[in-house]
C-alpha positions in Angstrom: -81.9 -15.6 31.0 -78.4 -15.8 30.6 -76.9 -12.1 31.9 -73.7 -12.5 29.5 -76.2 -13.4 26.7 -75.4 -10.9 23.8 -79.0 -10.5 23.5 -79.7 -9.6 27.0 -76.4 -7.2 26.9 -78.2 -5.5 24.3 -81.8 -5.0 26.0 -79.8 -3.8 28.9 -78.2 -1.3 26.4 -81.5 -0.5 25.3 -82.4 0.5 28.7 -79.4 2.3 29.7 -79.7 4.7 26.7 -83.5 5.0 26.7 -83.3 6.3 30.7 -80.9 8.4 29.5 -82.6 9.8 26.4 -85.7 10.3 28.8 -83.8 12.0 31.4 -81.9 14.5 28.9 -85.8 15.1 27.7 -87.1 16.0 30.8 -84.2 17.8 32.2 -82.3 19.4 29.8 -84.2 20.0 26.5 -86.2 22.6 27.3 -85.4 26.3 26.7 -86.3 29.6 24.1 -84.9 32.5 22.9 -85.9 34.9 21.4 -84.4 38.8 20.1 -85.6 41.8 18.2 -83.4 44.7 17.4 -84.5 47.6 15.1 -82.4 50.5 14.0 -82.6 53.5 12.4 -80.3 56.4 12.1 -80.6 60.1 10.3 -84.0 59.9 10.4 -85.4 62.6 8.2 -88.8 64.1 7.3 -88.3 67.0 4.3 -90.3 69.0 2.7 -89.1 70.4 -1.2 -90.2 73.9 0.0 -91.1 75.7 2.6 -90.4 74.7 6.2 -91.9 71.7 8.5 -92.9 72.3 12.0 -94.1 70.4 14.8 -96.2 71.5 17.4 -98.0 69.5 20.3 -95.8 66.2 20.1 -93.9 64.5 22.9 -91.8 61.5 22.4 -92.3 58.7 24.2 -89.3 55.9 24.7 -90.3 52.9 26.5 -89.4 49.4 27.4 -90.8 47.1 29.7 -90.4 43.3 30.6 -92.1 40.3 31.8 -90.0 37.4 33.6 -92.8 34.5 34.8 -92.4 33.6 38.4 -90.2 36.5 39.3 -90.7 39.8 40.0 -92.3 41.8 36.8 -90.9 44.9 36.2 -92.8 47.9 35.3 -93.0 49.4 32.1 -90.5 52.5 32.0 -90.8 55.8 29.3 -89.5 59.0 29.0 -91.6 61.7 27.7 -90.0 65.0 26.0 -90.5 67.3 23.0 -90.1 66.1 19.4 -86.1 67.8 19.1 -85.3 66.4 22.8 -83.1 63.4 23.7 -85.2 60.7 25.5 -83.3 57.5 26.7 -85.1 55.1 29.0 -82.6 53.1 31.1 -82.7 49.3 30.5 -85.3 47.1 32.4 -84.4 43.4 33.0 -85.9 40.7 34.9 -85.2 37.1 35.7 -82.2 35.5 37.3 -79.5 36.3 34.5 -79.8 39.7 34.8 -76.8 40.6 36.4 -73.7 41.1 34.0 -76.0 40.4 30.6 -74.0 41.5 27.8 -75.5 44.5 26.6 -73.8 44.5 22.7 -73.4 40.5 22.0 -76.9 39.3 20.6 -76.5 35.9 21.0 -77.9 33.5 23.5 -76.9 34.0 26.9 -74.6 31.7 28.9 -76.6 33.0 31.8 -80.4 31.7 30.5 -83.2 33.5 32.6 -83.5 36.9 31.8 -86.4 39.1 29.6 -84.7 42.3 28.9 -86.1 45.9 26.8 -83.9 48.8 25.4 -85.2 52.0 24.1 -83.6 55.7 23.6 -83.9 58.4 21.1 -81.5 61.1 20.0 -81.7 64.3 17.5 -84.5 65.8 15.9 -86.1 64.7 12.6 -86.7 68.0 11.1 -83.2 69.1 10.9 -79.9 67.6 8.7 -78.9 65.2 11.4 -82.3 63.4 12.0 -83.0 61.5 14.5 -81.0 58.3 16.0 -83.3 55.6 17.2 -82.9 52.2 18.9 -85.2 49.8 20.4 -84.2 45.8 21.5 -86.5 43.3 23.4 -84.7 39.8 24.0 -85.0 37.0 26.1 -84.0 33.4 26.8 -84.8 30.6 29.4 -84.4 27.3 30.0 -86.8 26.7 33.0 -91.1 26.4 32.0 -92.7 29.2 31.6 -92.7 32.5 29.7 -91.2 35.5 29.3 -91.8 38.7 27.1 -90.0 42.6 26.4 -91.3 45.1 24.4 -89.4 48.6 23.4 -90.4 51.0 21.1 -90.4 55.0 20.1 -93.6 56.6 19.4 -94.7 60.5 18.8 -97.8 60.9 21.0 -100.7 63.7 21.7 -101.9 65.5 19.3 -99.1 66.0 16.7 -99.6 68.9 14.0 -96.7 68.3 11.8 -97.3 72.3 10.0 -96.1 72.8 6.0 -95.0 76.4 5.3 -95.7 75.7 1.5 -97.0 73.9 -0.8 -94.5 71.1 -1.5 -93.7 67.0 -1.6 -93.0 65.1 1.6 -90.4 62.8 2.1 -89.3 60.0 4.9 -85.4 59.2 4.3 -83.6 57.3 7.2 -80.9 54.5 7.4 -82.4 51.4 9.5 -80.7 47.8 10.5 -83.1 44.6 12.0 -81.6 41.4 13.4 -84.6 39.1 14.5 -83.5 35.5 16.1 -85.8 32.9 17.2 -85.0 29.1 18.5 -86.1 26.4 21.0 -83.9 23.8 22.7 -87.5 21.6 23.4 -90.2 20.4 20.3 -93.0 22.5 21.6 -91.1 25.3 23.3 -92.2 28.5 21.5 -90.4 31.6 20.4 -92.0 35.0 18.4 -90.0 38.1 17.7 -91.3 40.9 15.7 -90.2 44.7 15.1 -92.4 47.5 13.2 -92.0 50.7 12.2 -95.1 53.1 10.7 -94.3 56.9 9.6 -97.7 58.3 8.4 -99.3 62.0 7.6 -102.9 62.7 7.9 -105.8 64.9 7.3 -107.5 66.9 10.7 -109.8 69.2 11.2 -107.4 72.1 10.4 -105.6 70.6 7.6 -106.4 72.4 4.2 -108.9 71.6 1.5 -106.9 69.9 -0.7 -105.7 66.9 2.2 -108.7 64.8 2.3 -109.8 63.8 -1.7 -105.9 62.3 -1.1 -106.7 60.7 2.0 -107.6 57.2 2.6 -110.7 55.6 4.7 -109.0 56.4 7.9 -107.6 59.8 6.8 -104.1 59.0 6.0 -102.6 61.0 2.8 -99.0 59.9 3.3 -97.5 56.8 4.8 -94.4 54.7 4.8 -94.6 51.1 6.2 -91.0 49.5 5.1 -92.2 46.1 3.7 -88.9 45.7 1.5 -91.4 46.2 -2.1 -89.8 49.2 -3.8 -92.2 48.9 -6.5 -95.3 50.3 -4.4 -93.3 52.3 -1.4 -96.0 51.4 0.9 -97.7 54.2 0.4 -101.5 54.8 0.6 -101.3 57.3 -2.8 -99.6 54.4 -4.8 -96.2 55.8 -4.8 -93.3 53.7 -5.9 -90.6 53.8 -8.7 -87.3 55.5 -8.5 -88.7 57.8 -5.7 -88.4 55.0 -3.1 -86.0 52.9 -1.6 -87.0 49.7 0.7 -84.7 47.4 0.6 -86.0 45.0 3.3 -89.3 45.0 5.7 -89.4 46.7 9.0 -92.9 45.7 9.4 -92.1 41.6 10.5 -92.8 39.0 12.5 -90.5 35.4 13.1 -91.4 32.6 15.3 -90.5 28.6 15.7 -91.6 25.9 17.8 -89.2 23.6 16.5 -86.2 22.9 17.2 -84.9 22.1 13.9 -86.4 25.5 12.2 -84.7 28.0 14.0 -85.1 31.6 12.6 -82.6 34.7 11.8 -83.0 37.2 10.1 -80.3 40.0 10.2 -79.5 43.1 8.1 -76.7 45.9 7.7 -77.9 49.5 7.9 -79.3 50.3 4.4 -81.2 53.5 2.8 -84.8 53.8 3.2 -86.9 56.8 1.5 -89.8 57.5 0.2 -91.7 60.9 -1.5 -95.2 62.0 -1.8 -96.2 61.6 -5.3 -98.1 65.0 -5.2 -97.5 67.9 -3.5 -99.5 68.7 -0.2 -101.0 72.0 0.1 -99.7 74.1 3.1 -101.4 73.9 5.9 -101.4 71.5 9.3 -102.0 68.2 9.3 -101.1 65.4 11.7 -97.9 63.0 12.1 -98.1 59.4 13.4 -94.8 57.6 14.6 -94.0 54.5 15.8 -90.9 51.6 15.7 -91.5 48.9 18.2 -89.7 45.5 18.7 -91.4 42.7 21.1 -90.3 39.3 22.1 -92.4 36.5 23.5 -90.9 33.2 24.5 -92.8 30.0 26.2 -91.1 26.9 27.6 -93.4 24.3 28.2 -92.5 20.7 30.1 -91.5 18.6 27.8 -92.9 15.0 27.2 -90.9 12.2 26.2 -91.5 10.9 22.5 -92.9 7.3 22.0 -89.6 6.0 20.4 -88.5 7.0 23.7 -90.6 5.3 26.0 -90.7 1.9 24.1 -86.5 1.9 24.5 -86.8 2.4 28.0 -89.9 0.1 28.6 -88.2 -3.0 27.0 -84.7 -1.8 29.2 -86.6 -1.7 32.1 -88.0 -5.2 31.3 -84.7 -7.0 30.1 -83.6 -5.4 33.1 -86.2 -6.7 35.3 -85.5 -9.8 34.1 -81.8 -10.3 34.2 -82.4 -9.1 37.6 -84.9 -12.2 38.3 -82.6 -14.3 36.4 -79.4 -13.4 38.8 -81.6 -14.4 42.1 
């Protein structure tokens, strides 16, 4: 074969770009990110008469992380009463750690880090309510995986106590920015947040709670899902009474590389009423927000397309080398 041939130029470009191709695929394709942030400020629960009370609750704020092939690190919470302050102190693992930006939600120039933020402020009985954040990201560009969690729960057993007969309602203002993307066809990313506010009958809740109450005992509950028109709410409540502009109960995920996701909000009014009033008495308050990212980066495999270019390079190379001798 002729080497200044234009056909044999060309194979030789063939296999010039298909190496390259193949060694962009293997070494620089791969990578995942992934990042979950929910909000919510003034965080309210009301009563139209009487006074609420809570008794027996503790607020847990907690974050953890998982970083493959480094060193996990534990889960961290803070426990306190339902009117104290509990902020858990960032956890972060991986080798970008250092220096992360902690207000930029973007991908990371520094790639290897999983990452969970939790706190708490205020107390949702009074005018103020409560301030909430929780935020799971991560990103890497190496195989393997890497998930955070962070979330803001009551726990024990929480009597939330009604002075007098009266409706219940759940008013806060809440924000949600979900991202997901992959660098690599098969690398995967999942992100989701949640956030569940329910009331329900116990053993010292009054007569009238559990013909109201659902198969698992719930007589009250908001679950954002962004449908005004039902409010989420066990009892059918829905109509002017309730505002849910957009779902805090959501889940976004890609493997592709070409689909990634984003889904991102302002802070916007949320509320919702108990379409009957609830007889006085004690009954018992369930809270929880969480966010949790999970990312996988997987070694990637060259396409077909791929392979052929840099078989029939290889070849016209092989041969214009034969050719040469």
């Amino acid at each position: 074969m002729n080497v200044d041939h234009p056909r044999s130029k060309t194979l030789c470009l063939f296999g010039a770009l298909a190496a390259a191709g193949l060694l962009a695929t293997s070494q620089a394709q791969a990578g995942a990110y992934g990042l979950a942030v929910n909000d919510v400020n003034n965080f309210r629960i009301t009563t139209s008469a009487g006074t609420l009370a809570l008794t027996r609750a503790n607020r847990n704020a907690s974050d953890s992380t998982y970083f493959e092939n480094a060193a996990a690190v534990n889960p961290r919470a803070v426990n306190t009463g339902p009117a104290a302050n509990a902020d858990v102190p960032q956890v972060c693992a991986g080798g970008g750690c250092a220096g992360l930006p902690q207000n930029n939600y973007a991908p990371s120039t520094v790639l290897e880090f999983a990452r969970g933020d939790a706190h708490s402020f205020g107390n949702m009985l009074t005018a103020a309510g409560a301030t909430m954040r929780a935020v799971s990201e991560a990103q890497r560009d190496t195989v393997g995986a890497a998930s955070s969690t962070a979330g803001d729960t009551l726990t024990g057993s929480v009597n939330l106590t009604l002075s007098s007969a009266g409706f219940i309602t759940f008013s806060f203002l809440a924000r949600r920015d979900l991202r997901s993307s992959v660098t690599g066809l098969g690398d995967k990313s999942n992100v989701s947040i949640m956030d569940i506010f329910s009331i329900s009958c116990s053993a010292a809740s009054p007569a009238g709670c559990a013909p109201r109450a659902n198969a698992d005992g719930i007589v009250f509950q908001f679950a954002p899902d962004g449908d005004a028109a039902n409010g989420s709410d066990v009892n059918g409540n829905h109509g002017a009474g309730s505002l849910d502009p957009f779902s805090l109960n959501i889940t976004a995920g890609t493997n592709e590389p070409g689909t990634a996701r984003a889904i991102t909000n302002n802070f916007a009014l949320f509320s919702l009423t108990s379409n009957f009033a609830l007889p006085a008495g004690s009954y018992t308050l369930n809270f929880s927000k969480s966010t949790r990212t999970d990312i996988v980066v997987i070694q990637q495999v060259p396409e077909p397309a791929t392979l052929l270019l840099l078989g029939i390079g290889l070849a016209a190379l092989a041969t214009t080398r034969r050719r040469q001798v």
